[in-house]
PyMOL commands that place a pseudoatom at each C-alpha (Angstrom):
pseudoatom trace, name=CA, resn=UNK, resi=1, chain=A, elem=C, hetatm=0, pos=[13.466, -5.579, -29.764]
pseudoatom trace, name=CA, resn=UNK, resi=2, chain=A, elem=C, hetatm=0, pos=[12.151, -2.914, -27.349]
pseudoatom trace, name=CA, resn=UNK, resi=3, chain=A, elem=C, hetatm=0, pos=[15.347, -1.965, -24.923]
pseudoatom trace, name=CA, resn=UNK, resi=4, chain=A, elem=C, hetatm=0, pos=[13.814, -2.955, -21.757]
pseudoatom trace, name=CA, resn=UNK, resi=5, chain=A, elem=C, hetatm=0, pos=[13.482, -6.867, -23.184]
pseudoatom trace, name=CA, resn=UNK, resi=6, chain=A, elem=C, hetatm=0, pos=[16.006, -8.876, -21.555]
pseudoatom trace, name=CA, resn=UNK, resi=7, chain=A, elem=C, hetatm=0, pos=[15.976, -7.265, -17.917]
pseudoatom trace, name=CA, resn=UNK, resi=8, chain=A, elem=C, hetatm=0, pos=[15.774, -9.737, -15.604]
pseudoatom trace, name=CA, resn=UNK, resi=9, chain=A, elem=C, hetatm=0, pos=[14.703, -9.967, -11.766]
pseudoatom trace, name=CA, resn=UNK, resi=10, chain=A, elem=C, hetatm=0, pos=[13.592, -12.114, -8.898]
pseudoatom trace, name=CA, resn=UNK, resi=11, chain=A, elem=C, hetatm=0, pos=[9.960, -10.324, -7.552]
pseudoatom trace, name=CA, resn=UNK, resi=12, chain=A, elem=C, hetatm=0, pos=[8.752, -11.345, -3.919]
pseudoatom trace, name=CA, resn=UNK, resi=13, chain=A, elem=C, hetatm=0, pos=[5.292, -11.062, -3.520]
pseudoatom trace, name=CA, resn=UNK, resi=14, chain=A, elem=C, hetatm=0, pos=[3.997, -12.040, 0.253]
pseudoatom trace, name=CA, resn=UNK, resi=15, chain=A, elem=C, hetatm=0, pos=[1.011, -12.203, 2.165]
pseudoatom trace, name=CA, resn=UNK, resi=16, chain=A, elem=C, hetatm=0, pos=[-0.289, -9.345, 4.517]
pseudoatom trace, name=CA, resn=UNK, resi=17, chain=A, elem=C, hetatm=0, pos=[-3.168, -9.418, 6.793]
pseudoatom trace, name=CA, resn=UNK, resi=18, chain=A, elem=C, hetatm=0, pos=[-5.990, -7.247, 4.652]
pseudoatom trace, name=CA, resn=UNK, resi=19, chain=A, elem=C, hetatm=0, pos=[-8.793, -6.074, 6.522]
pseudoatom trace, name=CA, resn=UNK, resi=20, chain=A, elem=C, hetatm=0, pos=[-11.001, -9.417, 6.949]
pseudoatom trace, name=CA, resn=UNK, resi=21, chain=A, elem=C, hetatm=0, pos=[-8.276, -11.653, 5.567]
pseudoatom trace, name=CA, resn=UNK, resi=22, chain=A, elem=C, hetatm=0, pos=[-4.600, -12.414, 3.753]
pseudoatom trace, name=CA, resn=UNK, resi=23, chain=A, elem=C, hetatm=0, pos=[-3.776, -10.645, 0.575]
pseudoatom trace, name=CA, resn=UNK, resi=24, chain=A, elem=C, hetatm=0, pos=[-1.184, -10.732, -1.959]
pseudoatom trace, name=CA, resn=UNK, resi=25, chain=A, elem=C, hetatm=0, pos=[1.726, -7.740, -1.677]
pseudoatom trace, name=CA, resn=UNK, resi=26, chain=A, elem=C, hetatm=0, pos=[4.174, -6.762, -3.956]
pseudoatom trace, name=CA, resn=UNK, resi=27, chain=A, elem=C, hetatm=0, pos=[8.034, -7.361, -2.052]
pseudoatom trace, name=CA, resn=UNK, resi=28, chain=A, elem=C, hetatm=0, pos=[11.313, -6.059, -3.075]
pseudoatom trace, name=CA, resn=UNK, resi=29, chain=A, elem=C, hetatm=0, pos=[12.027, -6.806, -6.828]
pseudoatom trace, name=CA, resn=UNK, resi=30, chain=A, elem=C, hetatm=0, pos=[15.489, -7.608, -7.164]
pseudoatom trace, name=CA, resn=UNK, resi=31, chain=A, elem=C, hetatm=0, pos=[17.881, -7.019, -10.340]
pseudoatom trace, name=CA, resn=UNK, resi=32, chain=A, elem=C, hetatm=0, pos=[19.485, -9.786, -11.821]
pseudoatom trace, name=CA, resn=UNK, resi=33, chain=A, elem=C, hetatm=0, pos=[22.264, -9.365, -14.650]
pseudoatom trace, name=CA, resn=UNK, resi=34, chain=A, elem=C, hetatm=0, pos=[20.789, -12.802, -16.796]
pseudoatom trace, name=CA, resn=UNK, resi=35, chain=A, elem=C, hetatm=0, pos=[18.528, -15.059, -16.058]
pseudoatom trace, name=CA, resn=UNK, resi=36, chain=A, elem=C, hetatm=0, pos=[20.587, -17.712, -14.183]
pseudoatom trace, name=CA, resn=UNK, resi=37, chain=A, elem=C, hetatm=0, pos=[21.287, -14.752, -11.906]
pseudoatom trace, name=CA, resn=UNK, resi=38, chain=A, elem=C, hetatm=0, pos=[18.088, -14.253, -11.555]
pseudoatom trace, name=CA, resn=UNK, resi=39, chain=A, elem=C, hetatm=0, pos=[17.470, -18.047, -10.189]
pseudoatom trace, name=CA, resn=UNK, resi=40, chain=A, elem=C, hetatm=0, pos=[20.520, -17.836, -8.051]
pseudoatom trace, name=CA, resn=UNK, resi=41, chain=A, elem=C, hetatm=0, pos=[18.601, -14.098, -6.489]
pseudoatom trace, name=CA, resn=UNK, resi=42, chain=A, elem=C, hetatm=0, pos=[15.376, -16.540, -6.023]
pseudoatom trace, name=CA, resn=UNK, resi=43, chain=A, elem=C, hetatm=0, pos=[17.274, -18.970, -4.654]
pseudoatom trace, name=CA, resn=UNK, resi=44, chain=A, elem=C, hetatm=0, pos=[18.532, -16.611, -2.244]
pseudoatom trace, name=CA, resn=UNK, resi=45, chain=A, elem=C, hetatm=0, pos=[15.769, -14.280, -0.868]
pseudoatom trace, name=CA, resn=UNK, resi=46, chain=A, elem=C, hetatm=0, pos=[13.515, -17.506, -0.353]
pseudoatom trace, name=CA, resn=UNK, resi=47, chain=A, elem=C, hetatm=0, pos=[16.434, -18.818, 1.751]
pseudoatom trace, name=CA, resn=UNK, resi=48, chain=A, elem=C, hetatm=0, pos=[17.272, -15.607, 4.170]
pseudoatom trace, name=CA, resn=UNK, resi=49, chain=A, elem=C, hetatm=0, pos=[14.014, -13.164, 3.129]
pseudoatom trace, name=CA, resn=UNK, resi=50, chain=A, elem=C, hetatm=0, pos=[12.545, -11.828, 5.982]
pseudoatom trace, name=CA, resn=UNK, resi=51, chain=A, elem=C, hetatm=0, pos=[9.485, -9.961, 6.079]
pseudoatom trace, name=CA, resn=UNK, resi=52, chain=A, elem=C, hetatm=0, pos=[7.335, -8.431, 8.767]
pseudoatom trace, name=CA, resn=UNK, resi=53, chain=A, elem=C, hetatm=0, pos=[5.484, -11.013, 9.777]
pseudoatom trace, name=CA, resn=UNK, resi=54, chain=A, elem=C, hetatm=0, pos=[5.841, -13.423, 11.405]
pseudoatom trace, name=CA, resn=UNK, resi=55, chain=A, elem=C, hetatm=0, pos=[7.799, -11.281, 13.694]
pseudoatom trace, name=CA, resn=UNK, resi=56, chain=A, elem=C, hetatm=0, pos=[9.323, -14.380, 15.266]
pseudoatom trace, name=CA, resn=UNK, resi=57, chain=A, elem=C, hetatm=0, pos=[10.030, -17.277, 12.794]
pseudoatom trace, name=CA, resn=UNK, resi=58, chain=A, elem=C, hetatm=0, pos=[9.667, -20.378, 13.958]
pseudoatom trace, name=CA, resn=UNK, resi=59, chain=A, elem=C, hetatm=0, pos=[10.433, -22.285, 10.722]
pseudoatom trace, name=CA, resn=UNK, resi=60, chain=A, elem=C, hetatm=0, pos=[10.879, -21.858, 7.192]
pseudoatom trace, name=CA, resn=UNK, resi=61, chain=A, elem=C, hetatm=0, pos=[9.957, -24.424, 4.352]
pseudoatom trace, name=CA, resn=UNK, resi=62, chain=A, elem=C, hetatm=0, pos=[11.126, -23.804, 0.748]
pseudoatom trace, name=CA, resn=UNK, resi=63, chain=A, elem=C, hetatm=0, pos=[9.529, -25.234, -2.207]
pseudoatom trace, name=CA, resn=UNK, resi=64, chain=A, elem=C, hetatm=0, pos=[10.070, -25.255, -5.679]
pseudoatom trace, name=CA, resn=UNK, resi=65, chain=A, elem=C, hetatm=0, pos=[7.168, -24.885, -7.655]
pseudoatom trace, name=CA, resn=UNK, resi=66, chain=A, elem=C, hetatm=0, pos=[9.335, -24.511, -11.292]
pseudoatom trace, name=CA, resn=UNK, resi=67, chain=A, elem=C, hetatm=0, pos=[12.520, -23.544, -12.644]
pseudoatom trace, name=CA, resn=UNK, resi=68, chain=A, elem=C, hetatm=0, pos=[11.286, -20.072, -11.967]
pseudoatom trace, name=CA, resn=UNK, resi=69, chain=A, elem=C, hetatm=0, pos=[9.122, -19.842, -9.201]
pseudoatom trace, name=CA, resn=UNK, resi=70, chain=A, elem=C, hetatm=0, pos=[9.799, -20.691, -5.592]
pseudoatom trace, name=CA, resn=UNK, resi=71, chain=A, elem=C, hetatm=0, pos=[7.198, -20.906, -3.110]
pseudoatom trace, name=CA, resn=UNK, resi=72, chain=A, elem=C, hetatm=0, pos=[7.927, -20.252, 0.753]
pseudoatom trace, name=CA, resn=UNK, resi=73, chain=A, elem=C, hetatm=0, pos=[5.704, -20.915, 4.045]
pseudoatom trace, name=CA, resn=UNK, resi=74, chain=A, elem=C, hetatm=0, pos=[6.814, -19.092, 7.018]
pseudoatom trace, name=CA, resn=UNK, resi=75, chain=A, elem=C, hetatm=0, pos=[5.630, -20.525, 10.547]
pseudoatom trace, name=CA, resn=UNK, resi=76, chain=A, elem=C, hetatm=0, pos=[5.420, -17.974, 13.244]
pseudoatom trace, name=CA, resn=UNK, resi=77, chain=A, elem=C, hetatm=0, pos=[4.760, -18.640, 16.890]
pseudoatom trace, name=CA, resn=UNK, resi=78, chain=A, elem=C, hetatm=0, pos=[1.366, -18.548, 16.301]
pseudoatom trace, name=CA, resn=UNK, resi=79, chain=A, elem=C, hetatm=0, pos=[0.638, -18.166, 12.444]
pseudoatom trace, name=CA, resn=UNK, resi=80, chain=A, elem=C, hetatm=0, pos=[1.832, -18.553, 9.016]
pseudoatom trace, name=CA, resn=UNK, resi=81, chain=A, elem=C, hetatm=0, pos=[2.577, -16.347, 6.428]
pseudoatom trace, name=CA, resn=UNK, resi=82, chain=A, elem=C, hetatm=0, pos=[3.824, -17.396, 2.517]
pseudoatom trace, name=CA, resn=UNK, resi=83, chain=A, elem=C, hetatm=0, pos=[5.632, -15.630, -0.511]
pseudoatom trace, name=CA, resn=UNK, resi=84, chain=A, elem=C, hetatm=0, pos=[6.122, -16.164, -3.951]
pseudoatom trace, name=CA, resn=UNK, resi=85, chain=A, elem=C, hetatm=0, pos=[9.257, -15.643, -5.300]
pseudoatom trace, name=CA, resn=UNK, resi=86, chain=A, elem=C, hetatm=0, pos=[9.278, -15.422, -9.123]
pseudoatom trace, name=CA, resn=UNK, resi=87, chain=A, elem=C, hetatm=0, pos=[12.299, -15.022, -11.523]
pseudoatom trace, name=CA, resn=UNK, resi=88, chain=A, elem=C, hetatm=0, pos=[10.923, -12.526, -13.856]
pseudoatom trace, name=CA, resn=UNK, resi=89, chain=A, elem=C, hetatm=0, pos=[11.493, -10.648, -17.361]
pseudoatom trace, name=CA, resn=UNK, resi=90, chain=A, elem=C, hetatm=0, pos=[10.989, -6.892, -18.418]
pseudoatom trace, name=CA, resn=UNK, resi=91, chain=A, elem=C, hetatm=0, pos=[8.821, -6.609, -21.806]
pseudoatom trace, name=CA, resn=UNK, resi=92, chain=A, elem=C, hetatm=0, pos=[7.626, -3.467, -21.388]
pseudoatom trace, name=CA, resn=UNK, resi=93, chain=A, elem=C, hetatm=0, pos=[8.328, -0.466, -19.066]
pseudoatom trace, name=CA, resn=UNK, resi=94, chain=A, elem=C, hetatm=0, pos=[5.360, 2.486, -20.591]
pseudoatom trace, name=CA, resn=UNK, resi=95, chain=A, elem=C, hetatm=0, pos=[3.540, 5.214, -19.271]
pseudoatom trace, name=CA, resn=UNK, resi=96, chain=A, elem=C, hetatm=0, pos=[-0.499, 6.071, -19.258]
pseudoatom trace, name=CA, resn=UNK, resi=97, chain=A, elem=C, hetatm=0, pos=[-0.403, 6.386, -23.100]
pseudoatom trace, name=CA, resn=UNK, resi=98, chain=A, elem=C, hetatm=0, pos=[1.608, 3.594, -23.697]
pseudoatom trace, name=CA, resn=UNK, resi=99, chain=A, elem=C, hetatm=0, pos=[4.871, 4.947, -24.486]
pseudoatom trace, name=CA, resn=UNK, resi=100, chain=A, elem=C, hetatm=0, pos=[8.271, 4.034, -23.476]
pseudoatom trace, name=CA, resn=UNK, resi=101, chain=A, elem=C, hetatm=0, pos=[8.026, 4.982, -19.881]
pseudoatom trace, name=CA, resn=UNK, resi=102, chain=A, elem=C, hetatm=0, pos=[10.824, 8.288, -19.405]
pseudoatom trace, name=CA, resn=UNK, resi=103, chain=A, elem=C, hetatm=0, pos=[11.739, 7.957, -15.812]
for i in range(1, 103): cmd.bond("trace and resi %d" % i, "trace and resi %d" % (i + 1))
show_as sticks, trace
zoom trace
């Protein structure tokens, strides 16, 4: 087993206004020590997680779409925005030639 198997992390990813529409963005990844922890991180950022927009939050509705992945829609004055929050699993940390990746 590789050494980076068996790190675990909740990942936010959130939408942004692109140029002629919303795309996906990558949001803080955060460490977890197992992956219960992991949940309990989820849990958490899709509870209290604020990004930049909306910049005033009018309300906040959290769903669960599986054991690991939460889905949140944020409801601005006069928008909404949504992120994913995924608990997540490190297989494989490499650089360009596919090596173990040596920070």
């Amino acid at each position: 087993m590789h050494e980076t198997q068996g790190r675990w992390a909740a990942m936010v990813e959130q939408s942004q206004h692109g140029q002629e529409a919303y795309v996906w963005a990558l949001g803080p990844i955060q460490p977890a020590a197992s992956r219960e922890h992991a949940r309990a991180v989820a849990a958490e950022l899709a509870r209290n997680y604020r990004p930049t927009h909306p910049r005033r939050l009018r309300r906040r509705t959290v769903f669960q779409q599986s054991e690991d992945t939460l889905f949140v829609v944020l409801e601005g004055m006069t928008s909404k925005y949504h992120l994913r929050i995924s608990v997540v699993e490190l297989v494989a940390d490499l650089d360009a030639e596919g090596r173990p990746f040596q920070g």
